[in-house]
C-alpha positions in Angstrom: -17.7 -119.0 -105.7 -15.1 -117.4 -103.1 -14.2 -118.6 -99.7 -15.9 -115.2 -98.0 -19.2 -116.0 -100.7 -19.3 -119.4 -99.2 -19.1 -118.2 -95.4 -22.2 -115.4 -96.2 -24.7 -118.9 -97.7 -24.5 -119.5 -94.2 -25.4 -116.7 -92.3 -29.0 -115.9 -92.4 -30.5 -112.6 -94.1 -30.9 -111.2 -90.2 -27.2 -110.5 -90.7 -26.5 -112.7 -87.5 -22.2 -113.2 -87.2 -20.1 -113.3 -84.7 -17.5 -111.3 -84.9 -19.2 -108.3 -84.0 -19.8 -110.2 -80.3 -16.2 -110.7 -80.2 -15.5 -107.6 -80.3 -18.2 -107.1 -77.4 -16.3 -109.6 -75.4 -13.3 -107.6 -75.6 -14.9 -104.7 -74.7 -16.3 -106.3 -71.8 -12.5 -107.6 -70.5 -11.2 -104.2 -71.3 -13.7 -103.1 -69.1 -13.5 -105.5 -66.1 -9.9 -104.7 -65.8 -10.7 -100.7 -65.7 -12.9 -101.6 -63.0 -10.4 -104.3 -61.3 -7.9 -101.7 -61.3 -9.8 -99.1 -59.7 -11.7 -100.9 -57.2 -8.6 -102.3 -55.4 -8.0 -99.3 -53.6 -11.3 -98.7 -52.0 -11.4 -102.2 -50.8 -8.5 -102.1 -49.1 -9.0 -98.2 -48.0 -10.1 -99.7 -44.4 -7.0 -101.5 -44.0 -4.5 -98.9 -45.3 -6.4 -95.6 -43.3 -4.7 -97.5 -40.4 -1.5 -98.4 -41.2 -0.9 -95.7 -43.1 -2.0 -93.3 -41.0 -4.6 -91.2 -43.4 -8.3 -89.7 -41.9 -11.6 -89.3 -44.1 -10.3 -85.8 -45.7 -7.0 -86.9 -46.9 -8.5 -90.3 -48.4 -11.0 -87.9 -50.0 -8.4 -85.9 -51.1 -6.8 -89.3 -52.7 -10.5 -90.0 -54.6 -10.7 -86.8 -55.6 -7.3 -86.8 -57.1 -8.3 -89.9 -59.4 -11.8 -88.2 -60.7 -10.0 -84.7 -61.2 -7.9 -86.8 -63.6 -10.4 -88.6 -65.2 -12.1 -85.3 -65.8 -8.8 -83.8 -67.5 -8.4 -87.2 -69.4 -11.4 -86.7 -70.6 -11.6 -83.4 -71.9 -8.9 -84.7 -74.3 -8.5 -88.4 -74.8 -12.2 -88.5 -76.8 -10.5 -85.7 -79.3 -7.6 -88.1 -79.1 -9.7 -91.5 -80.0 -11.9 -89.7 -82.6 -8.8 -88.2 -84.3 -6.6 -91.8 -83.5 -9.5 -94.5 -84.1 -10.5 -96.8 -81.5 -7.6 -99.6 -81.5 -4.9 -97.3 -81.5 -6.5 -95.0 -78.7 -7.6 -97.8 -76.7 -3.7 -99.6 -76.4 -2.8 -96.4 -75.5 -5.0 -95.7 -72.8 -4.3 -99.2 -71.2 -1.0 -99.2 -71.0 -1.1 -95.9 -69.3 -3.2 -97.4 -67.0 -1.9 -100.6 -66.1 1.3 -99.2 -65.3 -0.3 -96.6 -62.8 -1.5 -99.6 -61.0 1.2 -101.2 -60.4 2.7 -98.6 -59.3 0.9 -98.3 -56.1 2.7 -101.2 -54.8 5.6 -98.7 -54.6 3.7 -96.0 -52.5 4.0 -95.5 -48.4 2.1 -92.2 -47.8 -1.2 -90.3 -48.6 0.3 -88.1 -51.0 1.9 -91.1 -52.8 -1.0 -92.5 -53.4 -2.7 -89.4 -54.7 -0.2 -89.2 -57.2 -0.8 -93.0 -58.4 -4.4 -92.5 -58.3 -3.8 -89.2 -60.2 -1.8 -91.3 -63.0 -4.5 -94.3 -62.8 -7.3 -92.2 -63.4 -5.7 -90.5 -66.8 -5.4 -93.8 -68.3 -8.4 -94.9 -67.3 -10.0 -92.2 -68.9 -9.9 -93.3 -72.4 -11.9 -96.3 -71.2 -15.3 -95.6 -72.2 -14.9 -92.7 -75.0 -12.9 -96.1 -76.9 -15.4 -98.3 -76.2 -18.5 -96.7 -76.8 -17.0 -95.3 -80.4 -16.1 -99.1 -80.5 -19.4 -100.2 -80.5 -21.0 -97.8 -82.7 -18.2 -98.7 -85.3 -19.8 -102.8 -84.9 -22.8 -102.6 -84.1 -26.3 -100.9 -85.2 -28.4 -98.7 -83.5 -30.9 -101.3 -82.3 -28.1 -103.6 -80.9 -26.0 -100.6 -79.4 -27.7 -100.4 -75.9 -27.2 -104.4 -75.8 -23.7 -104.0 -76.7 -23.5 -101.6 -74.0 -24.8 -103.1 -71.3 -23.1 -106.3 -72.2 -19.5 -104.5 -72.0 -20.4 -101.9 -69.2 -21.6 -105.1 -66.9 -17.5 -105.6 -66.8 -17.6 -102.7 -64.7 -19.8 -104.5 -62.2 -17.7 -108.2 -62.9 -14.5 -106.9 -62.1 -16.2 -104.7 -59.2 -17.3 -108.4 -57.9 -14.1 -110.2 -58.4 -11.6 -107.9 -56.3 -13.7 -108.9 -53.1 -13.4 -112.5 -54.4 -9.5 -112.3 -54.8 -7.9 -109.6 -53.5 -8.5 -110.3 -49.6 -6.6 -113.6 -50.4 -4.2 -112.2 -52.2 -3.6 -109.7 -50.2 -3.6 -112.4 -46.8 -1.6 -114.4 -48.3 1.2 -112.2 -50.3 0.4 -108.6 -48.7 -1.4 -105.7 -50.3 1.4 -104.3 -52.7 1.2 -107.6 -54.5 -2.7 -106.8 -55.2 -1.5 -103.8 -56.9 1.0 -106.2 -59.0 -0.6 -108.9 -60.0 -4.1 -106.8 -60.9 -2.1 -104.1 -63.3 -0.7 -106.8 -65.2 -3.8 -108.0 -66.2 -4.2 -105.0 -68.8 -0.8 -106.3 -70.8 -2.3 -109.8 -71.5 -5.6 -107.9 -72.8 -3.2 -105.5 -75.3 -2.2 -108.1 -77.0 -5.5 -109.6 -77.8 -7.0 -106.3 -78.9 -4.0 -105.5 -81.2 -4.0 -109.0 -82.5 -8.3 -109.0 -82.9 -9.4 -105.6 -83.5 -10.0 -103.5 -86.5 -13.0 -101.4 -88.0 -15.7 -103.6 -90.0 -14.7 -102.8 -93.5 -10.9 -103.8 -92.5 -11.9 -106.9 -90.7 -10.5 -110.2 -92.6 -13.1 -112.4 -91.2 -16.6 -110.4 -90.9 -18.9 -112.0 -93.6 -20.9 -109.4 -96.1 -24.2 -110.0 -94.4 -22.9 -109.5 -90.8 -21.1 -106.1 -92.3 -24.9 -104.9 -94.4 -26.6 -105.6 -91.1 -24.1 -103.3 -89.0 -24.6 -100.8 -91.7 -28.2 -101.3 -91.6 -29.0 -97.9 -90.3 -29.0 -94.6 -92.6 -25.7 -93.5 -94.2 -24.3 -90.5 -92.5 -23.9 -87.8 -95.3 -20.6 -85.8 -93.8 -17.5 -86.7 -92.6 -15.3 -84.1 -91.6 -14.4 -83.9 -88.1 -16.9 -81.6 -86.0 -14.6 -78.9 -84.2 -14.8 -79.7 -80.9 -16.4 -76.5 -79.0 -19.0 -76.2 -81.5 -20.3 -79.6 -80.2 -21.7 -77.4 -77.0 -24.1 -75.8 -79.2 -26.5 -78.6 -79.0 -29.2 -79.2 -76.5 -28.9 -83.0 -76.4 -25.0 -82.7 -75.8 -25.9 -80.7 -72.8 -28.5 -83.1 -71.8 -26.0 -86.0 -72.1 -23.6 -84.1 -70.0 -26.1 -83.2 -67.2 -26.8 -86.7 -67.1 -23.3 -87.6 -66.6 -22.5 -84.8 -63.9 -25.7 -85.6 -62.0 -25.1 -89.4 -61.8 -21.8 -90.5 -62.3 -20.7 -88.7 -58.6 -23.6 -91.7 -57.7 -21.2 -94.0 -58.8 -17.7 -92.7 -57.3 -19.1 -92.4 -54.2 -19.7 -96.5 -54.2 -16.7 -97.3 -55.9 -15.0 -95.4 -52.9 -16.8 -95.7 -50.0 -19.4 -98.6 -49.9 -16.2 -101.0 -48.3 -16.3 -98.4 -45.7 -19.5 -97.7 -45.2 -19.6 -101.7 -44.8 -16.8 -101.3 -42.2 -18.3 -98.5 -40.2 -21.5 -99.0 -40.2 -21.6 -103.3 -39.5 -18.3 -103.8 -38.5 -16.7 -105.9 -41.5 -13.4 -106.3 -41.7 -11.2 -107.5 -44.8 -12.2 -110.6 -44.5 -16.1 -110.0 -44.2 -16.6 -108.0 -47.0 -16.2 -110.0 -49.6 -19.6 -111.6 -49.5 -21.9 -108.4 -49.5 -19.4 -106.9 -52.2 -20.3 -110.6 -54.1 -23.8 -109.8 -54.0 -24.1 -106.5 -54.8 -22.1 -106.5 -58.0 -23.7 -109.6 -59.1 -27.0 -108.0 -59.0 -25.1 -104.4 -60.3 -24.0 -106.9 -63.1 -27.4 -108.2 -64.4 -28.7 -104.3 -63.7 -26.4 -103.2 -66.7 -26.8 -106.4 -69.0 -30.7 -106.1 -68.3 -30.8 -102.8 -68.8 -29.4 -102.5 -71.8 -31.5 -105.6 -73.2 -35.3 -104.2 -71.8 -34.2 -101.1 -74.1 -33.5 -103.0 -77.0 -36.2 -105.4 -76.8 -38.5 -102.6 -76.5 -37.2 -101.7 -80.0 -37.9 -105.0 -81.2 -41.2 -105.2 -80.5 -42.3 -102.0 -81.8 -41.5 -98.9 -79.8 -39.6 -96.1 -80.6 -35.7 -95.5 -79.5 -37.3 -92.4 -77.7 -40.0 -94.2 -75.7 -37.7 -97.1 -75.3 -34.7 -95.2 -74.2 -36.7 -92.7 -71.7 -39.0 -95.5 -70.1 -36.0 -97.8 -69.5 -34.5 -95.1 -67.5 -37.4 -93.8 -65.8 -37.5 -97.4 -64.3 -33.7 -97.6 -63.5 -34.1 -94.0 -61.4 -37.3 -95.3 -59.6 -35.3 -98.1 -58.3 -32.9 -96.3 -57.3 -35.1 -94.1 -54.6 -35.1 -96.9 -51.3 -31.0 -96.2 -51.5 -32.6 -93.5 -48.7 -33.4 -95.4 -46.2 -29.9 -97.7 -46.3 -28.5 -96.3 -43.6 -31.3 -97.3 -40.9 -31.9 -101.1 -42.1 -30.2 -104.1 -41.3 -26.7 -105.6 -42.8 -28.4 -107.8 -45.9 -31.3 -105.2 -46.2 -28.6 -102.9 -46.9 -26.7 -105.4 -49.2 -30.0 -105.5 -51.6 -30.9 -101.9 -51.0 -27.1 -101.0 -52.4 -27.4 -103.8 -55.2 -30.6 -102.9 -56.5 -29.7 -99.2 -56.7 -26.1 -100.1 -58.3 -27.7 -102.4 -60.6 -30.6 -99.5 -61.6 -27.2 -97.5 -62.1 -25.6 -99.6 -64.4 -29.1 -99.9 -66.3 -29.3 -96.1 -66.4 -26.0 -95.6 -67.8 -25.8 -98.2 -70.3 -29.0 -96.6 -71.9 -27.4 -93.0 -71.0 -24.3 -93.8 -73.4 -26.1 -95.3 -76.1 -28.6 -91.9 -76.7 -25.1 -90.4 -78.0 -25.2 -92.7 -80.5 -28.7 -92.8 -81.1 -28.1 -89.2 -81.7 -24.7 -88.8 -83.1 -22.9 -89.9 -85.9 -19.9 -92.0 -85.3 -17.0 -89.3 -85.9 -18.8 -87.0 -83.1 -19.2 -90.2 -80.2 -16.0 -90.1 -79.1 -15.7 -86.5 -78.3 -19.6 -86.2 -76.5 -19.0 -89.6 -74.4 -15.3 -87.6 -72.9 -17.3 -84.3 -72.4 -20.1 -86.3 -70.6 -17.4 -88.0 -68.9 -15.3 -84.8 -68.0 -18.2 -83.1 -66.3 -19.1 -86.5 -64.8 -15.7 -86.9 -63.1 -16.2 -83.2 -61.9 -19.0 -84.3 -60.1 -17.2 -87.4 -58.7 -14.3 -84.2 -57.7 -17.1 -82.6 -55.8 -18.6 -85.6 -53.6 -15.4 -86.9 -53.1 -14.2 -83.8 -51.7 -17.5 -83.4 -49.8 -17.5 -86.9 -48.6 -14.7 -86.6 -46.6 -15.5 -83.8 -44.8 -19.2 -84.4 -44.0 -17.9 -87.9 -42.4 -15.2 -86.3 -41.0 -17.1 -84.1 -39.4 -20.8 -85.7 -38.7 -19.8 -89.7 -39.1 -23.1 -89.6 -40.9 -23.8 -91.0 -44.0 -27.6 -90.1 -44.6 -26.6 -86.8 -46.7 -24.5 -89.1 -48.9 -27.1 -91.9 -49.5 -30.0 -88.8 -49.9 -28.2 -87.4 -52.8 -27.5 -91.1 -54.1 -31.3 -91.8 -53.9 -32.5 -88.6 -55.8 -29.5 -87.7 -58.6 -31.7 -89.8 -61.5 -35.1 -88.8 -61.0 -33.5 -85.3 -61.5 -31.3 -85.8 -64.4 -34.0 -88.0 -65.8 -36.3 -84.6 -65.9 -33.2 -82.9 -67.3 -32.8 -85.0 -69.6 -36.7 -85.3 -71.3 -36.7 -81.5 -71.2 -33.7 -80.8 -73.0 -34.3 -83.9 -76.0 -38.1 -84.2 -76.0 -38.1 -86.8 -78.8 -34.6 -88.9 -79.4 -33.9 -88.6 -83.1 -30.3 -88.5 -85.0 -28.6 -85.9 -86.0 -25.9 -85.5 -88.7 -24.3 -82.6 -88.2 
């Protein structure tokens, strides 16, 4: 009997392994970096408006720069994964990245750091097309929003932990070195992805049970690659992408201005932010891992991907309504207001990704999840524009937190009119 014979008498017939979860976990680090290097700037937005000198439109313009970016990323770098493979797309996007991060530390003017965020947000755009292609490649369909919302919660973990560092960092070493220290974080990642990542069927240590359960779900008959405009001729493309342009703006307009709307509206500085910023990712963090399990478990027990998917999501945009009143309640009723509706986000979007795979097969996923994201980004373009100039010229936030509060229950309508029932498609 072989070695790999030997390993598979021990896993059970569920096709329970590990390696699979490994690959989760890097997903998950990948992710909490993206997030890292993007959320240093809007923390420390407050700080640098003064000293360098820039008013709500031009730091608007600065956002908007990063999501037009993304957006263009986008539009290519799924072709580019799909066509590339995961591991090879992913080190590429990465290193683009990191580098763009640290090279903020080398920026003195608004238009300087338009241009970094510019470069940031074209790495960072490979991101999730790699990682969602990642996991349909390891995992099957009734794991997938699981997987999802296990990885996608690095987006909330490394949201939390630049509150939690870079104030001291920056305190102690001053801001450029925030810039430093947090890009080189995606080199140490590279070379465990390089070192631990291939498909299943090339994987030296995945067992033969743990690969039969990944393949559990129906063989996909075709294999060529699906040209990418005729992709727009389907209804639940379009519904994914509505999805993303309605609700991912939601999520710019935290990642950009919720340090400060903290600022203006309570009076934190540096200093005191780091706290509310704690809370509110921690509960944005067991938003996505929760979301992602309710889905799944549903599954489990009986339901249907459709019912599963579309009730989980109902929920998450239901939540998300009180983010309406935020702007009228106390400090920490604002702080769970904002967590609750950034956790419901996360929640939404893990189930949001994982419908393009419920859908889709593998050598399409890449491709739909950049389109989604493209038209996504152009929404983030949009409020990030608009931001600036309705605070720059009311100081109010309620338009901002009214659209924030209502974006899901709309794309959720979208959404169940344009896919009535969720079922795969292998075109």
């Amino acid at each position: 009997m072989s070695e790999r014979e030997m390993r598979d008498l021990q896993i059970n017939a569920s096709g329970s392994g590990r390696q699979r979860w490994i690959v989760c976990a890097l997903l998950f680090f990948a992710t909490t970096i993206n997030y890292i290097d993007r959320q240093v700037l809007g923390l420390l937005a407050p700080m640098l408006g003064a000293e360098i000198g820039w008013n709500e439109i031009e730091y608007g313009y600065i956002a908007t720069a990063f999501t037009a970016a993304y957006a263009l990323g986008l539009l290519f770098v799924g072709r580019l994964i799909d066509k590339v493979g995961s591991k090879i797309g992913y080190a590429i996007s990465i290193v683009v990245w990191s580098i763009a991060a640290m090279a903020h530390a080398g920026v003195r003017s608004a238009f300087g750091f338009g241009i970094a965020r510019f470069s940031l947000g074209l790495g960072e755009s490979g991101n999730f097309p790699a990682a969602i292609k990642a996991t349909a490649e390891w995992f099957p369909k009734k794991e997938r929003a699981l997987a999802t919302g296990l990885f996608n919660s690095g987006a909330n973990v490394g949201a939390l932990l630049v509150p939690a560092v870079v104030p001291w960092i920056t305190l102690t070493w001053g801001w450029q070195w925030a810039f430093v220290l947090t890009g080189l974080l995606g080199f140490i990642w590279l070379a465990l992805w390089l070192i631990f990542y291939e498909i299943p069927e090339r994987h030296k240590k995945i067992t033969a049970a743990e690969l039969a359960h990944i393949r559990s779900d129906p063989a996909e008959t075709a294999t060529e690659k699906i040209p990418w405009l005729s992709l727009l001729k389907y209804k639940e493309v379009w519904s994914f992408i509505m999805g993303k342009l309605l609700t991912d703006p939601i999520w710019w307009f935290y990642l950009f201005w919720l340090p400060k709307f903290l600022n203006t509206r309570y009076e934190l500085n540096l200093a005191q932010l780091g706290l509310p910023l704690v809370i509110i990712y921690t509960m944005t963090t067991i938003g996505s891992i929760g979301g992602g399990w309710l889905s799944s478990a549903l599954i489990k027990k009986g339901w249907s991907i459709d019912r599963s998917r579309k009730s989980v999501m109902l929920l998450c945009a239901l939540l998300i309504l009180p983010i309406v009143f935020v702007v009228h309640v106390p400090q920490w009723w604002a702080v769970l207001l904002i967590g609750l509706a950034t956790a419901a986000h996360q929640g939404w979007s893990a189930n949001l990704f994982t419908t393009v795979s419920d859908i889709f097969p593998r050598r399409a996923i890449g491709s739909i999840i950049g389109l989604g994201g493209m038209a996504g980004s152009i929404g983030g373009m949009i409020i990030a524009t608009a931001a600036g100039f309705i605070l720059q010229t009311t100081g109010s936030y309620v338009p901002l937190f009214v659209m924030a509060g209502s974006a899901y229950l709309l794309a959720w309508i979208i959404f169940r009119i344009l896919v009535p029932v969720i079922r795969f498609r292998d075109i």
